[in-house]
N, CA, C and O atoms as a GROMACS GRO file, in nm:
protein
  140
    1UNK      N    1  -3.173   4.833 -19.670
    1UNK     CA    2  -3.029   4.861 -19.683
    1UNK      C    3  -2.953   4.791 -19.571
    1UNK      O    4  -3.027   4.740 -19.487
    2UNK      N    5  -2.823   4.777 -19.549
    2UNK     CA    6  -2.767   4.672 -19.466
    2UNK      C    7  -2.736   4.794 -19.391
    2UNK      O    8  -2.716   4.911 -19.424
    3UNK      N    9  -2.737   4.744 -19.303
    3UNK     CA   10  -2.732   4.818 -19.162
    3UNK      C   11  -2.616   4.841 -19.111
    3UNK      O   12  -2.581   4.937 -19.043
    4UNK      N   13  -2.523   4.701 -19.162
    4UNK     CA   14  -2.412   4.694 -19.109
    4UNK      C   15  -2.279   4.767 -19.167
    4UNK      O   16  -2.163   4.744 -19.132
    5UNK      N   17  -2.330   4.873 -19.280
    5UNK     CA   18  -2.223   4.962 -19.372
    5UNK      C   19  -2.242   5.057 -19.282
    5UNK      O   20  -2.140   5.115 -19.245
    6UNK      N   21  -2.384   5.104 -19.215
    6UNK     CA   22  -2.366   5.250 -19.154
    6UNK      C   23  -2.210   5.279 -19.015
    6UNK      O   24  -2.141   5.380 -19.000
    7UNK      N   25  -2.208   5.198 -18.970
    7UNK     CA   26  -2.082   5.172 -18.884
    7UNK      C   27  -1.964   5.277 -18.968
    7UNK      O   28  -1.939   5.397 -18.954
    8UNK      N   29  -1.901   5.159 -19.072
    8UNK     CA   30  -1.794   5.170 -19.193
    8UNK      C   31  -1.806   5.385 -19.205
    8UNK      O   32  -1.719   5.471 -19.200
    9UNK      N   33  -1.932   5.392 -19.221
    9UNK     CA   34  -1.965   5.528 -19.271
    9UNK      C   35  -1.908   5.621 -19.186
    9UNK      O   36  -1.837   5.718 -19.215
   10UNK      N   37  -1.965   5.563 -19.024
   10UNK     CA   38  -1.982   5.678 -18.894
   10UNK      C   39  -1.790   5.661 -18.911
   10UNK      O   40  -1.715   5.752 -18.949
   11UNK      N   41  -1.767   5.586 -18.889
   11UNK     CA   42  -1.588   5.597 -18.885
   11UNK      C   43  -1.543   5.663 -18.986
   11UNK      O   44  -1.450   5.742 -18.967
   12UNK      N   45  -1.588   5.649 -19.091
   12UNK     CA   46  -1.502   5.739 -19.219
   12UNK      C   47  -1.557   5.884 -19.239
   12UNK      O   48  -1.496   5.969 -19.304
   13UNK      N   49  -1.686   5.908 -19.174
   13UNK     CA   50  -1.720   6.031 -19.101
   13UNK      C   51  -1.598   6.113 -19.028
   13UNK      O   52  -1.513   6.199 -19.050
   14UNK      N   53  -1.640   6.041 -18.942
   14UNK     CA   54  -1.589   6.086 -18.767
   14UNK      C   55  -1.410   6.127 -18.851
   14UNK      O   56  -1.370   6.240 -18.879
   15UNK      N   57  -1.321   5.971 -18.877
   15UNK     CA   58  -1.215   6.031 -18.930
   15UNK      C   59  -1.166   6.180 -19.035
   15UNK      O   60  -1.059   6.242 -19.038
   16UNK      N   61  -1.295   6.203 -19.115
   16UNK     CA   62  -1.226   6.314 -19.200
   16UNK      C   63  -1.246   6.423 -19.152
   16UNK      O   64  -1.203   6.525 -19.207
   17UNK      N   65  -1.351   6.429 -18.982
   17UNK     CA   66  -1.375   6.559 -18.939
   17UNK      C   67  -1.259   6.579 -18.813
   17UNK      O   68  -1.245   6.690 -18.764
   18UNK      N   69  -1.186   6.474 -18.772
   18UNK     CA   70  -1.096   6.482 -18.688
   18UNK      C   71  -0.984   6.502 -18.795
   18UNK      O   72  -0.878   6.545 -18.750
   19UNK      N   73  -0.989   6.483 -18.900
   19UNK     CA   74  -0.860   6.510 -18.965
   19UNK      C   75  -0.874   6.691 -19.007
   19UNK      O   76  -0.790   6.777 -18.978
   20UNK      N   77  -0.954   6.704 -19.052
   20UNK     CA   78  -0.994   6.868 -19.105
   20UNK      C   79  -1.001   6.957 -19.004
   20UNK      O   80  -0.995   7.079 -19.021
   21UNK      N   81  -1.021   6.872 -18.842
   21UNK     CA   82  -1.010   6.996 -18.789
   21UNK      C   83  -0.881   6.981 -18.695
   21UNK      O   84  -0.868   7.070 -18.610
   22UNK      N   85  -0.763   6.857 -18.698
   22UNK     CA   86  -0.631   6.875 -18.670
   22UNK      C   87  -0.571   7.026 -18.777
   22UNK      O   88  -0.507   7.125 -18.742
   23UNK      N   89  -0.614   6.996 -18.882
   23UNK     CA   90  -0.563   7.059 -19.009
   23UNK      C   91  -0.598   7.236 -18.979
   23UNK      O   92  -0.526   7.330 -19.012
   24UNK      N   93  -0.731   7.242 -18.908
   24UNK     CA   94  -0.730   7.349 -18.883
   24UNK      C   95  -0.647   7.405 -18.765
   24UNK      O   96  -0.601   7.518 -18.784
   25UNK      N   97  -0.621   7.348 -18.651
   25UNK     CA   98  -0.573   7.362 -18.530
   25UNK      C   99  -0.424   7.397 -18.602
   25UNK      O  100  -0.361   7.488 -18.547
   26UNK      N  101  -0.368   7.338 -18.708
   26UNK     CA  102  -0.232   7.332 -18.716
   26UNK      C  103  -0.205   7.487 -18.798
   26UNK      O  104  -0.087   7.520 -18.806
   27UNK      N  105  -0.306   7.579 -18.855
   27UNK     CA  106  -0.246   7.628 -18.938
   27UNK      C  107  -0.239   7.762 -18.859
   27UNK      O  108  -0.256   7.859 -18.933
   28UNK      N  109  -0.221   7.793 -18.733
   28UNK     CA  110  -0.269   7.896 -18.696
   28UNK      C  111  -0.088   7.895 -18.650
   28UNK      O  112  -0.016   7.994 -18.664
   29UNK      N  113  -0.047   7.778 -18.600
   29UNK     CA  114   0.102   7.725 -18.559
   29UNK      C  115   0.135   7.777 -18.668
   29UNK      O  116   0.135   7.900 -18.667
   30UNK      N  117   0.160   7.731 -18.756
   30UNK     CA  118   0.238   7.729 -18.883
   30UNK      C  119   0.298   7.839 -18.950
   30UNK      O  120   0.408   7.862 -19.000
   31UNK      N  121   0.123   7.940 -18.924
   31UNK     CA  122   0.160   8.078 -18.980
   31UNK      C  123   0.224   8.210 -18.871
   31UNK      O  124   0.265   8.324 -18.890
   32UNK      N  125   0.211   8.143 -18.783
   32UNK     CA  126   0.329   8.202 -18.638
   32UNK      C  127   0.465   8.183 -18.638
   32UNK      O  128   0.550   8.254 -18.584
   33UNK      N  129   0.482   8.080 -18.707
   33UNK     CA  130   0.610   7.980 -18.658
   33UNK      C  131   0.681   8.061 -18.818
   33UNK      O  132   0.801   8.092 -18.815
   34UNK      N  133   0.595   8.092 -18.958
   34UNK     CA  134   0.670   8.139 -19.046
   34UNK      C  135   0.687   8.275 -19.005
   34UNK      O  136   0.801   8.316 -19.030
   35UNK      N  137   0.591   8.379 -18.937
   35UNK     CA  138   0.631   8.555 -18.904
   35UNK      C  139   0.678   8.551 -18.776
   35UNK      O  140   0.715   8.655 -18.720
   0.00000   0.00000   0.00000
């Protein structure tokens, strides 16, 4: 297998777990900021 996709992967990894857990950090704001 090419070696050189695993890279492509670790980044599109890494990005959706830094995105899911901004997403979590934000909802704790959110539901403060509505009560």
């Amino acid at each position: 297998r090419d070696i050189q996709s695993w890279p492509g992967v670790a980044r599109t990894e890494t990005q959706i777990i830094l995105s899911s857990y901004k997403l979590v950090q934000n909802i704790p704001v959110l539901t403060e900021t509505k009560s």
